[in-house]
C-alpha positions in Angstrom: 30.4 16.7 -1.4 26.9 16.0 -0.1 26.0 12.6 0.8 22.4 10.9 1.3 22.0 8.0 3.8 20.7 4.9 2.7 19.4 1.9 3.7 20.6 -1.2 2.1 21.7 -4.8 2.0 23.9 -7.3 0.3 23.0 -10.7 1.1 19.3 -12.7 1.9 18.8 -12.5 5.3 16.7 -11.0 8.4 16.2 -7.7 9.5 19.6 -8.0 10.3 21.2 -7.6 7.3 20.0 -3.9 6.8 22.8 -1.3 6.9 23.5 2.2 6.6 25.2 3.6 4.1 26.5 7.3 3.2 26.2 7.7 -0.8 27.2 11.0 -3.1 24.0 13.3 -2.8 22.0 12.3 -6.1 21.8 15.2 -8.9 18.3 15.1 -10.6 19.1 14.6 -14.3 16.9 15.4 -17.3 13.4 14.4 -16.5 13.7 14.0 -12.5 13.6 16.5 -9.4 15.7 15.6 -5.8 13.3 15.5 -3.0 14.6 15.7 0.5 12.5 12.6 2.2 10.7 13.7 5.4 9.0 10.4 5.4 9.1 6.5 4.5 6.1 4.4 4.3 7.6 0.8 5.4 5.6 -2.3 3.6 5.8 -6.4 3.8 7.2 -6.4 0.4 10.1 -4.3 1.6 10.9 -7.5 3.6 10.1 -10.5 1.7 12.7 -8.9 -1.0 14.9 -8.5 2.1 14.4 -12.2 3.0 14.0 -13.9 -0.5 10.1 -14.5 0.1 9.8 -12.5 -3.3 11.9 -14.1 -6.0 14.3 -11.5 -6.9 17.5 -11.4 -9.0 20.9 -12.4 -7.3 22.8 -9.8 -5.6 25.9 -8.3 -7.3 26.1 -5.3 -5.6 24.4 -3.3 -2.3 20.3 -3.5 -3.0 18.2 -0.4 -1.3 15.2 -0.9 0.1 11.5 0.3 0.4 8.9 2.0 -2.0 7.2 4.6 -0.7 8.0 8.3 0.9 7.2 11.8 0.6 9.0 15.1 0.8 9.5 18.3 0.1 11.4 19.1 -3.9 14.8 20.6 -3.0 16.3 21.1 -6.9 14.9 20.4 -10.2 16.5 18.8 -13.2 16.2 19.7 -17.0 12.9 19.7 -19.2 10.8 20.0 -15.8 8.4 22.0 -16.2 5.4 21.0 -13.8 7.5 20.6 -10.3 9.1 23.3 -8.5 11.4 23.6 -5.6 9.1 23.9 -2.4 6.4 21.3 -4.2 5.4 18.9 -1.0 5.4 15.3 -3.3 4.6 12.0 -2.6 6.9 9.3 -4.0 7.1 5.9 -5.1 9.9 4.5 -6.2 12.1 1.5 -5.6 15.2 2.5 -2.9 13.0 4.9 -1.0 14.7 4.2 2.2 17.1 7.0 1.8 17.1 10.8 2.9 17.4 12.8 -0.4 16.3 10.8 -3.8 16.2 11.4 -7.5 13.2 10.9 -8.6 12.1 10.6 -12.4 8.5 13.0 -12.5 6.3 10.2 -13.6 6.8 8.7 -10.1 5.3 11.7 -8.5 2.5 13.1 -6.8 1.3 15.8 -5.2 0.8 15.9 -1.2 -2.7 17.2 -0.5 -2.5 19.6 2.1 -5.0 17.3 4.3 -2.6 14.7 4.5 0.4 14.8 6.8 3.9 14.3 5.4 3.5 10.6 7.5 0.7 10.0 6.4 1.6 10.6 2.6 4.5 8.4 2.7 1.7 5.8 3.3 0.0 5.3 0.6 1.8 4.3 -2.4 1.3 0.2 -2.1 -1.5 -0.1 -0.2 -3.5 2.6 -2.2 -2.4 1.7 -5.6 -3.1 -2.2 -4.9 -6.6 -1.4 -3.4 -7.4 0.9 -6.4 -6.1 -1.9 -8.9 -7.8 -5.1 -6.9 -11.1 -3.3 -7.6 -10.8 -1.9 -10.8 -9.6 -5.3 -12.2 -12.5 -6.7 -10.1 -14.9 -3.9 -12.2 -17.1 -3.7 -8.9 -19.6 -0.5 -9.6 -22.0 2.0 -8.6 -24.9 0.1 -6.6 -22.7 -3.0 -6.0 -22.5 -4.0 -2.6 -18.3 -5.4 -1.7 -17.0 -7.4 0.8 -13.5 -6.6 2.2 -11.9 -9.7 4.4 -9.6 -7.1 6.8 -11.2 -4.3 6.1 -8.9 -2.4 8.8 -5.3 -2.9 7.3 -3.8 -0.5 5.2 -5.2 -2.3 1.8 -8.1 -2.8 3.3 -9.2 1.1 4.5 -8.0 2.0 1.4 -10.8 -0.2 -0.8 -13.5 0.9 1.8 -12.6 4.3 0.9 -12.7 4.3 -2.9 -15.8 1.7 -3.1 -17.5 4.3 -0.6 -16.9 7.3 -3.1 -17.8 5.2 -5.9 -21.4 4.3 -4.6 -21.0 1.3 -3.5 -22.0 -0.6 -0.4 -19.5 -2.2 1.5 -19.2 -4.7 4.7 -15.7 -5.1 6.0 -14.6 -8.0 8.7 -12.0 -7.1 10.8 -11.4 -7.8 15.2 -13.9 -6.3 18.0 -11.0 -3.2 18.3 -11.0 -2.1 14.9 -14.9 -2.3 14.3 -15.5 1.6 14.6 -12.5 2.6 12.7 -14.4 0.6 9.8 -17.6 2.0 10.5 -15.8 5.7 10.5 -15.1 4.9 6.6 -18.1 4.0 5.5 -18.3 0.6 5.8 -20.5 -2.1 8.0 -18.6 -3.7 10.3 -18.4 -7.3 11.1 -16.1 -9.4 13.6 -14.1 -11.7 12.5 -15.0 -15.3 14.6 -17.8 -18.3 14.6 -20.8 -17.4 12.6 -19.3 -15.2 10.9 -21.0 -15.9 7.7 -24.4 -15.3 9.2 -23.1 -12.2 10.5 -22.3 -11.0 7.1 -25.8 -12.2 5.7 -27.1 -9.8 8.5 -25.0 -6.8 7.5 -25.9 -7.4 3.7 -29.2 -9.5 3.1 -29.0 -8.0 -0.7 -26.4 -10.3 -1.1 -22.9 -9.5 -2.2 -21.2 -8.9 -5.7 -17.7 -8.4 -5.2 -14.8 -10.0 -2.7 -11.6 -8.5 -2.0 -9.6 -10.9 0.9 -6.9 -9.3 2.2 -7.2 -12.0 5.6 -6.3 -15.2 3.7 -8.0 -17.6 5.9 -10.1 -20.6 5.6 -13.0 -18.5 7.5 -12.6 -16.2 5.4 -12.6 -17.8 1.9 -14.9 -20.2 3.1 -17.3 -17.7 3.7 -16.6 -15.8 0.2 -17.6 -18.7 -1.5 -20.7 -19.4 0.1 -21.7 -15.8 -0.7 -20.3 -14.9 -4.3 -20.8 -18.1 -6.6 -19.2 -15.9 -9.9 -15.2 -16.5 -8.2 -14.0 -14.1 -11.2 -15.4 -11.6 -8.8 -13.0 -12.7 -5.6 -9.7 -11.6 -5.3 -6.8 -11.6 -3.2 -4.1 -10.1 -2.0 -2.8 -12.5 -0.1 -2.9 -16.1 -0.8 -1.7 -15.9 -4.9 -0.1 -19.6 -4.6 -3.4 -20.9 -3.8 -5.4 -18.6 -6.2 -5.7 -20.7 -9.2 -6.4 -24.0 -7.2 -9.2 -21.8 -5.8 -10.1 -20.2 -8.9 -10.2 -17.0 -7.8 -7.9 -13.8 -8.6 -5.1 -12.8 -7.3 -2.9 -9.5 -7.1 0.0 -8.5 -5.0 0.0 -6.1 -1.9 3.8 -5.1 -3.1 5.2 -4.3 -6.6 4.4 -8.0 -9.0 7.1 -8.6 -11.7 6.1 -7.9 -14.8 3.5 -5.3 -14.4 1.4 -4.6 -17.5 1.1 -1.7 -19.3 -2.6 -1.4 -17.8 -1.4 -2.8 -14.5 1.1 0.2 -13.8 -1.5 2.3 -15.3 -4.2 1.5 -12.3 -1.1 1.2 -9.7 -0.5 5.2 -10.4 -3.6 6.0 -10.7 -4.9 5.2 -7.7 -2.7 7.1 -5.9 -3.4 10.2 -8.1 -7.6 9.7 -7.1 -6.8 8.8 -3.4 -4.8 12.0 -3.4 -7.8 14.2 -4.8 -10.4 12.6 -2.5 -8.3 13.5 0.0 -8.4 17.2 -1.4 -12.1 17.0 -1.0 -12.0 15.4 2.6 -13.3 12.0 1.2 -9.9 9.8 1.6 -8.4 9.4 5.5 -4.8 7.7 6.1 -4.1 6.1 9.5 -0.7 5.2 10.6 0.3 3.2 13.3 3.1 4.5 14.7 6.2 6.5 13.7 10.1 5.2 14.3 13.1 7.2 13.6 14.9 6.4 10.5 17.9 4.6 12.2 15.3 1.8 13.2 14.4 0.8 10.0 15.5 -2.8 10.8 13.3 -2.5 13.9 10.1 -1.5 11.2 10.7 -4.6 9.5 10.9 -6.9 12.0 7.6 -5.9 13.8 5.9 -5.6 10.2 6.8 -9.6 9.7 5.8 -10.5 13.3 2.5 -9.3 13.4 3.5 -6.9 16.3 2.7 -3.5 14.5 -1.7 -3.1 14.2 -1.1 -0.8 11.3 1.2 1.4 9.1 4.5 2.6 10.5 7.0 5.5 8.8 10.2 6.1 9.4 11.3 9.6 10.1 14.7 10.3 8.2 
């Protein structure tokens, strides 16, 4: 029988408590195709629900990890009709850490052909919680956003989609990521003292919309002083302090429960991303590539800080 290796764990732990497992090949069943993973995008929510950060349910039995790959469709279950073997897909999914998955078709999309197979695998969470931050935020054509790390993964991704929207955006971020910014369409600005009459400079028509995705004092700080409505701040990454602050908050991974709307945006975005991307109008960067059997080693530098950017695994 075939078998599909996993990556899993059965206790609350470190990157340590990853293992590999061999499992029975999945068989796509009514309603799903198998997809032969050539790629994992590797997130921080893939290890706060490693490490308990995330409030999950107890373990009873082996979790996987991860939410985000892409692939090539290898076999196709009943009543599919719009997939076909050969179809390059991106998937998201929980358990993506694995080398062949069955995956239902509403958790599919197609790979534009401008996108790499590693850089596909990348953009299921950061895309979808860009697209939803600033769709819940209603920023507009005309509009001029701010984006607090405007060169992380979230972060590109909000530059891009304000940018095609008609939007004006300034994005902080260090001295070594300033052109990357610029290359999206956004005005750079270093993080650092004065920075919030640097970002006066960059935009003196004021700003209408925040979206932190830095989380520090600077940073809020200088929202505040800039956008008085705080309905139209949110974050990504300080949601304890979010009410205190009264600003919004939304969560880089996969929040439990997800509206109806909310899972609505989430797979939309990934769906526009993917046709800007068809028209040359939505980039992907990714860090650096490990092989699969370093999936542990992913983690770890995604929680230390270590890794500047995206990294995929390569099953």
């Amino acid at each position: 029988m075939a078998e599909t290796t996993v990556v899993q764990y059965s206790r609350i732990g470190g990157p340590e408590v990853l293992e590999f497992a061999s499992v029975p090949q999945p068989v796509p069943g009514p309603g799903e195709v198998l997809v032969e993973v050539l790629a994992i995008g590797v997130n921080p929510i893939d290890g706060k629900l490693r490490a308990g950060v995330r409030p999950s349910p107890p373990i009873t039995e082996p979790r996987r990890t991860g939410s985000d790959a892409s692939g090539v469709i290898v076999a196709v279950g009943d009543a599919v009709s719009d997939w076909a073997v050969g179809d390059e897909v991106i998937v998201s999914m929980s358990g993506a850490y694995a080398t062949f998955l069955a995956v239902p078709v509403d958790r599919l999309d197609r790979k534009p052909d401008e996108w790499s197979f590693e850089q596909a695998a990348a953009v299921g969470i950061p895309v979808a919680t860009a697209y939803q931050t600033l769709k819940s935020l209603e920023l507009t054509a005309g509009e001029t956003l701010l984006v607090h790390a405007g060169s992380g993964a979230v972060g590109q991704a909000a530059i891009q989609f304000a940018v095609a929207w008609g939007a004006t955006v300034v994005a902080t971020g260090g001295p070594a990521r300033q052109e990357r910014m610029r290359e999206l369409g956004a005005i750079p600005v270093e993080y650092g003292p004065g920075l919030l009459e640097r970002l006066r400079e960059g935009a003196p028509q004021g700003f209408d919309v925040v979206l932190d995705g830095a989380g520090t004092d600077e940073a809020l700080e200088a929202s505040f002083q800039l956008v008085s409505d705080r309905s139209r701040i949110g974050t990504i990454v300080v949601g304890a302090r979010a009410a205190e602050l009264g600003i919004r908050a939304w969560s880089g991974g996969n929040p439990v429960p997800l509206s109806d709307e909310e899972q609505r945006l989430r797979r939309e975005g990934v769906a526009v991303a993917s046709a800007l991307a068809a028209e040359g109008r939505f980039d992907v960067e990714v860090a650096e590539t490990l092989p699969f059997d370093q999936a542990a080693e992913a983690q770890r530098r995604i929680e230390s800080g270590e890794s500047r950017g995206k990294i995929v695994l390569l099953p």
